[in-house]
C-alpha positions as CSV (number, residue, x, y, z in Angstrom):
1,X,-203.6,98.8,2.8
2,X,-199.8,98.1,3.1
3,X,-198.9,94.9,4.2
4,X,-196.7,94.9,7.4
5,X,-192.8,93.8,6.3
6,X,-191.8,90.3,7.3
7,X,-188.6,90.8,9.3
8,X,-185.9,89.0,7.7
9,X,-184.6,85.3,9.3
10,X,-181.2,87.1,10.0
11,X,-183.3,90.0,12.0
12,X,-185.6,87.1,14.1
13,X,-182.5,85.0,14.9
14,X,-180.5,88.5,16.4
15,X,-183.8,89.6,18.3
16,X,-184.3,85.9,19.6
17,X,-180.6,86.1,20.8
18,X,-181.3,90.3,22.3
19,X,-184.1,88.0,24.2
20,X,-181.7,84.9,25.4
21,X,-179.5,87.9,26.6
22,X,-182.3,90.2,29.0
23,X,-183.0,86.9,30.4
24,X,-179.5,86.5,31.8
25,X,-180.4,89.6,33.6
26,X,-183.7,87.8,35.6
27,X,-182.5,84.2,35.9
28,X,-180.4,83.3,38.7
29,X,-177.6,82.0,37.5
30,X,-176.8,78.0,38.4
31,X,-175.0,74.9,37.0
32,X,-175.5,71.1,37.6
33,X,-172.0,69.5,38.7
34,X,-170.9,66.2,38.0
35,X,-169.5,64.6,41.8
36,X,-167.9,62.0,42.9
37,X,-169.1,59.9,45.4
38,X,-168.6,56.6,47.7
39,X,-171.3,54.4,49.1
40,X,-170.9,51.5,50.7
41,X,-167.4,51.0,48.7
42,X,-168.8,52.0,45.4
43,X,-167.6,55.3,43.7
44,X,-170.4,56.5,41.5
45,X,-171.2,60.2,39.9
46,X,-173.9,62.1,40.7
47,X,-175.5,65.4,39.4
48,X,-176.2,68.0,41.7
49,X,-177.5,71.5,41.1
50,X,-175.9,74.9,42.9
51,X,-176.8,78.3,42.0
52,X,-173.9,80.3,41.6
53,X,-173.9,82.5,44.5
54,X,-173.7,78.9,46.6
55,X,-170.8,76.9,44.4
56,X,-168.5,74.9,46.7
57,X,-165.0,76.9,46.3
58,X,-163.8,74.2,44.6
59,X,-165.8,74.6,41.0
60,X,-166.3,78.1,41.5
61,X,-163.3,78.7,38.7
62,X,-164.8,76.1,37.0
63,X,-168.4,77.2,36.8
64,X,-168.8,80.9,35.7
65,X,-171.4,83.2,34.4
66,X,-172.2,86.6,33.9
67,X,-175.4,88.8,32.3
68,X,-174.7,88.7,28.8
69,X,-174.6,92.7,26.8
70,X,-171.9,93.2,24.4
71,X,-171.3,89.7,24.3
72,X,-174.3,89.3,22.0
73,X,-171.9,90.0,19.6
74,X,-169.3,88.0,20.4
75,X,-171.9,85.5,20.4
76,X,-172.4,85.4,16.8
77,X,-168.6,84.7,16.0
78,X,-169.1,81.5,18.9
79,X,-172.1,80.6,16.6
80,X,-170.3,80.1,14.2
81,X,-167.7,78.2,15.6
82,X,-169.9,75.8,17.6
83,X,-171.6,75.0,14.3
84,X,-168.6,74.8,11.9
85,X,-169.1,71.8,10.9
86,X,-172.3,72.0,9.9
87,X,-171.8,75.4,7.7
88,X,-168.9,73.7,6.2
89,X,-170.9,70.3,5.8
90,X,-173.5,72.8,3.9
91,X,-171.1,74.9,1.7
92,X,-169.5,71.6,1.0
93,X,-172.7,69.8,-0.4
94,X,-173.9,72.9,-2.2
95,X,-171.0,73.2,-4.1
96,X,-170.9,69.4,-5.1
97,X,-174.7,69.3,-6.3
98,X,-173.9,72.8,-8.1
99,X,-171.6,70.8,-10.0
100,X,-173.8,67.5,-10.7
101,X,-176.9,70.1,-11.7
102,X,-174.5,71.4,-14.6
103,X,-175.0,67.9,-16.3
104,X,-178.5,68.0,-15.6
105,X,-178.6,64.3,-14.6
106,X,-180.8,64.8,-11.7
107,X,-183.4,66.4,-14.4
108,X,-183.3,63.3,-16.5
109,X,-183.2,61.4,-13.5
110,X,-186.6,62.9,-12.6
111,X,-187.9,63.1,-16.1
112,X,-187.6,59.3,-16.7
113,X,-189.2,58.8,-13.0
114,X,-192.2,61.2,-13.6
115,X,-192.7,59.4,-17.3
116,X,-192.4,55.5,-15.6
117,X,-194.8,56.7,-13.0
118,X,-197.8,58.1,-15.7
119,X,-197.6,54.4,-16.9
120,X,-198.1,52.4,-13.7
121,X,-201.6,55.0,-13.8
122,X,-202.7,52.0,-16.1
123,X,-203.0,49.4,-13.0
124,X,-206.6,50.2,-11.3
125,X,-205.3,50.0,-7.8
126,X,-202.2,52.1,-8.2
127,X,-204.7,54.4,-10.2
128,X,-207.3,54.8,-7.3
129,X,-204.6,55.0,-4.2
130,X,-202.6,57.6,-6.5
131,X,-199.1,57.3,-8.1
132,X,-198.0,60.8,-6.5
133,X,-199.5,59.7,-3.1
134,X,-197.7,56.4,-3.2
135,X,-194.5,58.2,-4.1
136,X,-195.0,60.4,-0.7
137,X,-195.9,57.5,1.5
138,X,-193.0,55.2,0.3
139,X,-190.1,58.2,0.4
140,X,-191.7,59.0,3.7
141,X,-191.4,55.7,5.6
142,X,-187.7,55.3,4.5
143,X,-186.5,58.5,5.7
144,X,-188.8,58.2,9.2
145,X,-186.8,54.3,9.3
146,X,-183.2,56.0,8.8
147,X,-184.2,58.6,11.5
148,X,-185.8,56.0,14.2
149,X,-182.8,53.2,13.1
150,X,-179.9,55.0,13.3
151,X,-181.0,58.5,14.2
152,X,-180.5,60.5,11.2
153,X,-180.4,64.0,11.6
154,X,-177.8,66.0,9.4
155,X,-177.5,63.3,6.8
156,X,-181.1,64.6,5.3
157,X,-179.8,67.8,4.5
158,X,-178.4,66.5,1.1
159,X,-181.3,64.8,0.4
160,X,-183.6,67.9,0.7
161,X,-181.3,68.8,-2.8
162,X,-182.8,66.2,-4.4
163,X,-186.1,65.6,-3.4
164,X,-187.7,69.2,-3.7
165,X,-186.7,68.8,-7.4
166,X,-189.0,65.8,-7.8
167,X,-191.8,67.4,-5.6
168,X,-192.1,70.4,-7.3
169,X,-192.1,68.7,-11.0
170,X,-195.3,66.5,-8.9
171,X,-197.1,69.7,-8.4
172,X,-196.0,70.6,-5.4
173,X,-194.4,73.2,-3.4
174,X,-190.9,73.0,-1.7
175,X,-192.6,72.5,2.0
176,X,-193.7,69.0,0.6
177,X,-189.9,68.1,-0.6
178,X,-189.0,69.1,2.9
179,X,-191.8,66.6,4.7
180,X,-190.5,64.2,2.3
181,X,-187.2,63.7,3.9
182,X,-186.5,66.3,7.1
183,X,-189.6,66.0,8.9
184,X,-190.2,62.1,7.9
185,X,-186.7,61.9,9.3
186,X,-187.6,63.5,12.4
187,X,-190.6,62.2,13.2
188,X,-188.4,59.1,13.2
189,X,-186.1,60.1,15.5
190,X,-188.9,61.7,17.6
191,X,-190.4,57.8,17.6
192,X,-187.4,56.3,17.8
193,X,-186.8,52.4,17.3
194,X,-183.3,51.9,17.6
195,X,-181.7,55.4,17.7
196,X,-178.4,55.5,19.6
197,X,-178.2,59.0,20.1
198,X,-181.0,59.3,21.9
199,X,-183.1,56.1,23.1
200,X,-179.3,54.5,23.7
201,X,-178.1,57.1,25.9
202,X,-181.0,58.0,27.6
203,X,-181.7,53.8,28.5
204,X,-178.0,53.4,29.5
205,X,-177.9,56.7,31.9
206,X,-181.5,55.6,33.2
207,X,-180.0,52.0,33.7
208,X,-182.5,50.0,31.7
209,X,-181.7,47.1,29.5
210,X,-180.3,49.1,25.9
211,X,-183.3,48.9,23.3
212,X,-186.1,47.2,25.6
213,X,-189.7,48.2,25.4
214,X,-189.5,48.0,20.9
215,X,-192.8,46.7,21.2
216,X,-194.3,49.6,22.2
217,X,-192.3,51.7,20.4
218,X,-192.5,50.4,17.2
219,X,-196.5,50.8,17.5
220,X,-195.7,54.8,19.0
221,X,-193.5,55.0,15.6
222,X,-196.2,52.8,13.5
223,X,-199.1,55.4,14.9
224,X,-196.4,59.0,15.1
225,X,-196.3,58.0,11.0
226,X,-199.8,57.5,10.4
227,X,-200.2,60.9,11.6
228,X,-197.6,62.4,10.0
229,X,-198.2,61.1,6.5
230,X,-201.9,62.2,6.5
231,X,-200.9,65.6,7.6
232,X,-198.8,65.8,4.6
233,X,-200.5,64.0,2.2
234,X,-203.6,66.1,2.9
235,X,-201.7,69.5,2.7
236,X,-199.9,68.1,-0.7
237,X,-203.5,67.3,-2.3
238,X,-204.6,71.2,-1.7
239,X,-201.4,72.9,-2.6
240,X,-201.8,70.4,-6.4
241,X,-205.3,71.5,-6.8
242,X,-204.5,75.2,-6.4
243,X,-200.1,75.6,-6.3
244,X,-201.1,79.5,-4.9
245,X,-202.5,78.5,-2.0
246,X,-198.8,77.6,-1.2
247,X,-197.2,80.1,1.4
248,X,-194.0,79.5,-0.6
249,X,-195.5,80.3,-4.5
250,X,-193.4,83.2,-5.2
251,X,-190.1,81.5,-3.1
252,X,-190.7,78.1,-5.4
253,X,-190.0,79.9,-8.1
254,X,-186.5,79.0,-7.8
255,X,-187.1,75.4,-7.7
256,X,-189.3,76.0,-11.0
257,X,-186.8,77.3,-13.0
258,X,-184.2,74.5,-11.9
259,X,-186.9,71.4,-12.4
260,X,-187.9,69.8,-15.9
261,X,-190.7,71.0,-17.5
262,X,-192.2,67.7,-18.2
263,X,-191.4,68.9,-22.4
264,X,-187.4,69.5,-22.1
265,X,-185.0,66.8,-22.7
266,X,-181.1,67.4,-22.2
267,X,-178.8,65.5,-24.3
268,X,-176.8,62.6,-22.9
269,X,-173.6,61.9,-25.1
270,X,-170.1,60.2,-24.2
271,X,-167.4,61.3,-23.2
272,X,-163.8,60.0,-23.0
273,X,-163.7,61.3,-19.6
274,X,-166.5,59.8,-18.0
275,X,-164.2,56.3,-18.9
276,X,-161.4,57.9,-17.0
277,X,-163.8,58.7,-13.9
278,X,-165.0,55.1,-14.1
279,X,-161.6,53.6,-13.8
280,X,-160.7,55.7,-10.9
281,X,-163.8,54.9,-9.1
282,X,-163.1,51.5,-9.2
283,X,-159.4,51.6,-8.5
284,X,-160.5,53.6,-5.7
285,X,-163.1,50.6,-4.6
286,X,-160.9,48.3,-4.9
287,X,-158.6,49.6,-2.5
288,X,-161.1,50.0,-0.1
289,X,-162.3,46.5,-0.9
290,X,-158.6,45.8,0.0
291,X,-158.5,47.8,3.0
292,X,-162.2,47.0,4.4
293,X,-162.9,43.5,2.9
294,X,-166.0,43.0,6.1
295,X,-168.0,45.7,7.1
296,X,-170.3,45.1,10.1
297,X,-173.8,47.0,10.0
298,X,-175.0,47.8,13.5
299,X,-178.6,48.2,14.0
300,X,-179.6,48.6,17.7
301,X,-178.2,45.8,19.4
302,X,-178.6,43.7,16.1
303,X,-175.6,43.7,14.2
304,X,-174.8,41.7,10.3
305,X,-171.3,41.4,9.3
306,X,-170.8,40.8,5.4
307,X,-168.1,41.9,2.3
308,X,-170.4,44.7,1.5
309,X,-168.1,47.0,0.3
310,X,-166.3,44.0,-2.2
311,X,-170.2,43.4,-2.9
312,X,-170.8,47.0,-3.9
313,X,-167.5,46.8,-6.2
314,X,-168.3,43.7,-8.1
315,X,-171.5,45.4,-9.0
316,X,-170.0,48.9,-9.9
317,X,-167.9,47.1,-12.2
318,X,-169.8,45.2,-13.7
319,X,-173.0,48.1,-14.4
320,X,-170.5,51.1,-14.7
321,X,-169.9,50.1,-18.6
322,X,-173.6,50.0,-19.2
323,X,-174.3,53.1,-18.0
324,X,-171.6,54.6,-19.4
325,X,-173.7,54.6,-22.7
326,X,-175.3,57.4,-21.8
327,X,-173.6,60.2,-19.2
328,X,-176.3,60.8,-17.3
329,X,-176.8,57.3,-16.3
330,X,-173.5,57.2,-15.0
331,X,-173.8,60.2,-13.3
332,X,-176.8,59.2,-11.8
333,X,-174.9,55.7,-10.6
334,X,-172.3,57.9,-8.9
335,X,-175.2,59.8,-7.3
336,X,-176.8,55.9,-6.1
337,X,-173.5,54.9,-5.2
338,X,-173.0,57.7,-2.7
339,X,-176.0,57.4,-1.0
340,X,-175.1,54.0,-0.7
341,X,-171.8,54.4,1.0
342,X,-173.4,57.0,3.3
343,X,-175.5,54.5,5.0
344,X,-173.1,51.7,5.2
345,X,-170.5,54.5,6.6
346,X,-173.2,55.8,8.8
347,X,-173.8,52.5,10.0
348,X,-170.7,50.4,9.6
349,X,-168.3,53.0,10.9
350,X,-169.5,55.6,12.7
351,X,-169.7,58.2,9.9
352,X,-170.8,62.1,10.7
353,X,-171.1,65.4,8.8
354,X,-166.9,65.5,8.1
355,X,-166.9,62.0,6.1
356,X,-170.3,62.4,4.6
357,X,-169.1,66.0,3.2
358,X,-166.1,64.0,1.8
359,X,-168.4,62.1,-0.1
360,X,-170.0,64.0,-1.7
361,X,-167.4,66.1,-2.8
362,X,-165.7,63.8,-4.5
363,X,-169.0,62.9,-6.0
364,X,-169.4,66.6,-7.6
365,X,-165.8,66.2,-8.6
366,X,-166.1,62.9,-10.0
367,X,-169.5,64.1,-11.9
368,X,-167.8,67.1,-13.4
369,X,-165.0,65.3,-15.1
370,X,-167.5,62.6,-16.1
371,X,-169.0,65.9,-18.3
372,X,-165.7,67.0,-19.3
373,X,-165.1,69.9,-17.4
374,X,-161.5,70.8,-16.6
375,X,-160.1,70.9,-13.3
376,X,-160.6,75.0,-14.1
377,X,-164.2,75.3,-14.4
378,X,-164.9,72.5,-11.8
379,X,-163.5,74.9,-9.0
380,X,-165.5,77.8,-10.3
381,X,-168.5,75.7,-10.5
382,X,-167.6,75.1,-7.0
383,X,-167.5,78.2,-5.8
384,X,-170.4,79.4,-7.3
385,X,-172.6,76.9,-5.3
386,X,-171.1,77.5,-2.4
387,X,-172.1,80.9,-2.9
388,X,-176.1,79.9,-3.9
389,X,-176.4,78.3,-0.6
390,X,-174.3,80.7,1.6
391,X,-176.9,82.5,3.3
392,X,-178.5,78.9,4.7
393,X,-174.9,78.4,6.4
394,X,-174.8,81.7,8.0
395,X,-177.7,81.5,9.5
396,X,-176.7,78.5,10.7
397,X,-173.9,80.1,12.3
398,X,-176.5,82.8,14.0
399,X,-178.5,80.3,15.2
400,X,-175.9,79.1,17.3
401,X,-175.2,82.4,19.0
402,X,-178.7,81.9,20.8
403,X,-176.9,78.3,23.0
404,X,-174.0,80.5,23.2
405,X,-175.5,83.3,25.0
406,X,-177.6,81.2,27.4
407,X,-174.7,78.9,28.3
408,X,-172.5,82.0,28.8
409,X,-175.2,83.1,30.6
410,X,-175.8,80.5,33.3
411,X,-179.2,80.0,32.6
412,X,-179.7,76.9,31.3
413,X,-179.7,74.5,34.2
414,X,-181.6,77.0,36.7
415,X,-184.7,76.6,34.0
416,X,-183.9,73.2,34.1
417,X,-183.6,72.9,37.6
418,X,-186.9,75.1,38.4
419,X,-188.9,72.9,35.7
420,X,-188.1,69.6,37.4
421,X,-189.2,70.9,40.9
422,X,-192.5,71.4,39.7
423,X,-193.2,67.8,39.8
424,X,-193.5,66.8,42.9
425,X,-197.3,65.8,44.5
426,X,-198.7,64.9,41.2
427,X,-200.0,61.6,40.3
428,X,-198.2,59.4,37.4
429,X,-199.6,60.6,34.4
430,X,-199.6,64.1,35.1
431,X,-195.9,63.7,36.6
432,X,-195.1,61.7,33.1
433,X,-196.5,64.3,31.5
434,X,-194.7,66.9,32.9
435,X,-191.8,65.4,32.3
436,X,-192.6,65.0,29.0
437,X,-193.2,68.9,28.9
438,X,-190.3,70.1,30.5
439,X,-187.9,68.0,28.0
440,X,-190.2,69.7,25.5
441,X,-189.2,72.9,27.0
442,X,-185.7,72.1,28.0
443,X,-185.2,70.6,23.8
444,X,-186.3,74.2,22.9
445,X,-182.6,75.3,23.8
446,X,-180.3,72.4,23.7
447,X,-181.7,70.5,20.7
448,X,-179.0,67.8,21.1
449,X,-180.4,64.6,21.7
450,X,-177.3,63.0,23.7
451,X,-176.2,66.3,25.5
452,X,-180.1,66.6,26.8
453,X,-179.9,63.2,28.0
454,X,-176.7,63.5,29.7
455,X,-177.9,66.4,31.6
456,X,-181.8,65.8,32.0
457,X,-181.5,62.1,32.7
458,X,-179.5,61.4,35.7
459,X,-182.2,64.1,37.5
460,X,-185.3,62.5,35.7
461,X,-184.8,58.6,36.3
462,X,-184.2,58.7,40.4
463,X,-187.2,61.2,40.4
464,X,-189.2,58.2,38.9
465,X,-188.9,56.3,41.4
466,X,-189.6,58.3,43.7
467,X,-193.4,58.9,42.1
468,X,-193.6,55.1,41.5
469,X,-193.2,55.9,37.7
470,X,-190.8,53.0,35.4
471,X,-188.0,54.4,34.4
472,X,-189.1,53.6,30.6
473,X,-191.8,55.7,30.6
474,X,-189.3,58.3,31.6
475,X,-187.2,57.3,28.6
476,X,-189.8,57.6,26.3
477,X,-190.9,60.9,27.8
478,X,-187.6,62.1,27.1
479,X,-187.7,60.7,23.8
480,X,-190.7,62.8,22.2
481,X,-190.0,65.6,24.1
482,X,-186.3,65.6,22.5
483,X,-187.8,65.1,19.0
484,X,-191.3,67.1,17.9
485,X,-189.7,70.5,18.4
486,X,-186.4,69.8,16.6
487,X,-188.7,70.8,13.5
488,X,-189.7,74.4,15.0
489,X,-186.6,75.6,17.2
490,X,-184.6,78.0,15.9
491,X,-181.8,76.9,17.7
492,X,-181.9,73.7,16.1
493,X,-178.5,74.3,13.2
494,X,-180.3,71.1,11.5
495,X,-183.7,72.6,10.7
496,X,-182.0,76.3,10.1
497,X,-180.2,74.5,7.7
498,X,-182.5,71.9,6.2
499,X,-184.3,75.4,5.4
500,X,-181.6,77.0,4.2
501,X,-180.9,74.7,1.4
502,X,-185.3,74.0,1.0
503,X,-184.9,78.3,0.6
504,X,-187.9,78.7,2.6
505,X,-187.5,81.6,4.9
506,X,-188.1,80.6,9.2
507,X,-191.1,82.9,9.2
508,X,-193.0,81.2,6.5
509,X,-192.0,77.5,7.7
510,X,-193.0,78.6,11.6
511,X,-196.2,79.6,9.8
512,X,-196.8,76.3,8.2
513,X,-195.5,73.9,11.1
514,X,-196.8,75.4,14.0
515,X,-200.2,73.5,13.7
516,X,-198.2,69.8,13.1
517,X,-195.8,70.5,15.9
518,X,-198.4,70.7,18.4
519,X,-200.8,67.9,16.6
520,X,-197.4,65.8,17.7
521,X,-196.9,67.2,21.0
522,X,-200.8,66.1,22.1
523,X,-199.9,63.0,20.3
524,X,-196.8,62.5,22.1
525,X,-199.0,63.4,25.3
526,X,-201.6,60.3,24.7
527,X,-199.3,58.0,23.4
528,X,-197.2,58.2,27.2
529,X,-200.6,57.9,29.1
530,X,-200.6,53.8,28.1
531,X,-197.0,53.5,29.7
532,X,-198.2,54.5,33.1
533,X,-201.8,53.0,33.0
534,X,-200.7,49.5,31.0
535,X,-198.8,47.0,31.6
536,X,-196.4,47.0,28.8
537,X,-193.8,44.0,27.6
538,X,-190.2,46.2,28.8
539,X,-192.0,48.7,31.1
């Protein structure tokens, strides 16, 4: 019998937008508007919420909609342009790791990993709990700290590069790679600690003290990990017992021919440029030394200033020249180095996709003429990764047409509007839990964390009080809702794009997640019952 054709991702993101677009036809059309208003001497901004047909005269140029046709292909070029810093932040990094895979340092890297880990096999405990396990667990619980610290979203992508490499030379598929950093970062951010982007703005819109009630969400993040890492871990053991049972067997075959065989070993000579490289590097560092000689990390409200960049130069110089015995090492230092300066910039300055992409394209530059390639066949190497990844950042771009033909469309705030008046008469769970369900819903088609706060926020805390339900529970029933499904929407430009690069095709990953999304989802469900029902240190 033949087997039905899987439509490609390009097809399911146009027919998801064809959808977005008939729904403009159905839903009345309405926008929340920001006002101004007076009481008792105090000017202070509310939301309120008009359907079109009703806007006072003075927002009706303002607010404007109109069923969406022909513009559903218009709304492909607005895609694009709403997510153009992504696709650039993603041709960008292919291009640079294109260049560092020429000098297979990442291969080595992974060879002399995979080798140090077969010896610590001889200690009994490491032995029974698994070196390969342990390797998931520990990779795991950084990434889900960066995402619930600092919120990081986009950053993964270039560590999806990296990782799948090292799963699939484990014994496992590509999907594992991507658990290893996306969804550990994710499931972070879902259970956030500290996140600005989302617990900050949603606490200082609610008007609760910034970053209060950690207790209990460091156990929701503590328990959201537990979860997770089993999930994984279990689904890592079968796909290493039997690699066909993999959905993505035939796919991985890219990552197979690009991993070490466990036999091959590269070379790793000198070269005269790879001394040049070195100096500028540390001219380079010393100028920003010069320039930046304190850096202060924010964490939360906890902040540590300290000469970290100085620090970082002291130390380059001094363990450049010993790795410059062999290139690879020093390749592999420049690699270190810029995920290094990636988290202090994240976290020290504010950094986003236009800084980090800077980064690392000065680190595939740097690692090319550390392997003596001319300035010539750098640029070539360039282009050619830009043109492996290419299809992840166009569909990147497509993705975006489905916001653009629902905001174009008016719809957005009417569902959001119609969701939120379904909660009235119910008791406090089941109105906690439907908030929690409707930011599900709502994070389904703006998967921005801060722009769903700003808009879902100033109608969701009042309402609380209203029910007699804290204002924190609301918070945190923003916060899961805003995180699961960032790892199943397709209007999400991180996970189309965390894809992208992974080269697993939307259908096959919808296939696989589907399951672990909604495991989350009743999670997140039990883990807000306690807020209501306790009484909780912040709540």
């Amino acid at each position: 019998m033949k087997q039905p054709k899987v439509p490609h991702t390009f097809v399911i993101v146009f027919f998801i937008i064809v959808i977005a677009a008939v729904m403009t036809w159905f839903v009345r059309p309405g926008f929340y508007v920001k006002e101004n208003l007076v009481e008792n001497g105090i000017e202070k901004t509310e939301l309120h919420f008009y359907y079109q047909d009703q806007l006072p005269e003075q927002y009706q140029d303002q607010y404007h909609s109109e069923p969406q046709t022909w513009q559903i292909f218009s709304a492909l070029f607005k895609g694009f342009e709403k997510q153009s810093a992504i696709i650039v932040f993603i041709l960008i990094i292919g291009g640079a790791f294109w260049i560092m895979n020429k000098s297979h340092a990442i291969d080595m890297g992974i060879f002399s990993f995979l080798k140090f880990t077969k010896r610590l096999e001889n200690y009994r405990f490491i032995r029974f709990m698994g070196v390969d396990n342990i390797i998931i667990v520990l990779i795991m619980l950084l990434f889900s700290l960066f995402g619930a610290v600092f919120g990081m979203s986009e950053e993964c992508i270039a560590f999806i590069i990296i990782v799948i490499p090292l799963a699939i030379s484990m014994g496992y598929d590509s999907i594992v790679g991507v658990c290893m950093v996306y969804v550990a970062a994710h499931v972070g951010f879902a259970g956030a600690i500290l996140n600005p982007f989302t617990i900050g703005i949603a606490q200082g819109i609610a008007e609760v003290p910034l970053f209060s009630g950690i207790g209990y969400r460091v156990f929701c993040w503590v328990m959201i990990n537990i979860v997770t890492i089993t999930f994984v871990l279990l689904y890592a053991k079968k796909v290493k017992r039997n690699p066909k049972s993999s959905i993505m067997y035939d796919e991985d075959s890219y990552w197979r021919a690009h991993v070490v065989d466990g036999q091959q070993e590269y070379e790793s000579g000198k070269t005269k440029q790879s001394w040049y490289v070195y100096g500028m590097l540390l001219v380079a560092m010393a100028i920003f030394s010069f320039c930046y000689p304190k850096t202060t990390l924010t964490v939360g409200n906890a902040s540590f200033t300290a000469p970290f960049i100085p620090i970082l130069t002291a130390i380059f110089a001094i363990v450049g020249p010993f790795s410059l015995r062999k290139v690879h090492n020093f390749i592999l230092l420049i690699l270190l180095y810029t995920i290094i300066y990636l988290i202090v910039g994240v976290m020290g300055y504010g950094w986003y996709v236009m800084e980090i992409a800077t980064l690392f394209l000065v680190m595939g530059i740097a690692s090319g003429m550390a392997i003596g390639k001319t300035a010539n066949e750098i640029a070539k190497l360039f282009i050619e990764g830009m043109g492996d990844i290419l299809s992840a950042a166009v569909v990147v771009g497509l993705a975006g047409g489905i916001v653009i033909v629902l905001q174009e469309g008016g719809i957005i705030d009417t569902i959001l509007y119609g969701l939120s008046k379904s909660m009235t008469d119910l008791g406090k769970i089941a109105s906690v839990e439907i908030m929690y369900a409707i930011q599900t819903i709502v994070n389904v088609v703006i998967p921005s964390g801060s722009a769903k706060a700003a808009i879902t926020m100033p109608i969701m805390a009042p309402f609380s009080d209203l029910i007699g339900v804290c204002r924190q529970s609301t918070v945190m029933a923003f916060q899961f809702g805003d995180g699961f499904t960032n790892m199943i929407t397709p209007t999400s430009g991180v996970l189309i794009a965390a894809l992208g690069v992974a080269r697993i095709p939307y259908q096959k990953w919808f296939k696989w997640v589907w399951k672990f999304i909604l495991l989350m989802i009743i999670l997140g469900g039990l883990l807000l019952i306690p807020t209501v029902t306790m009484s909780l240190e912040g709540f």
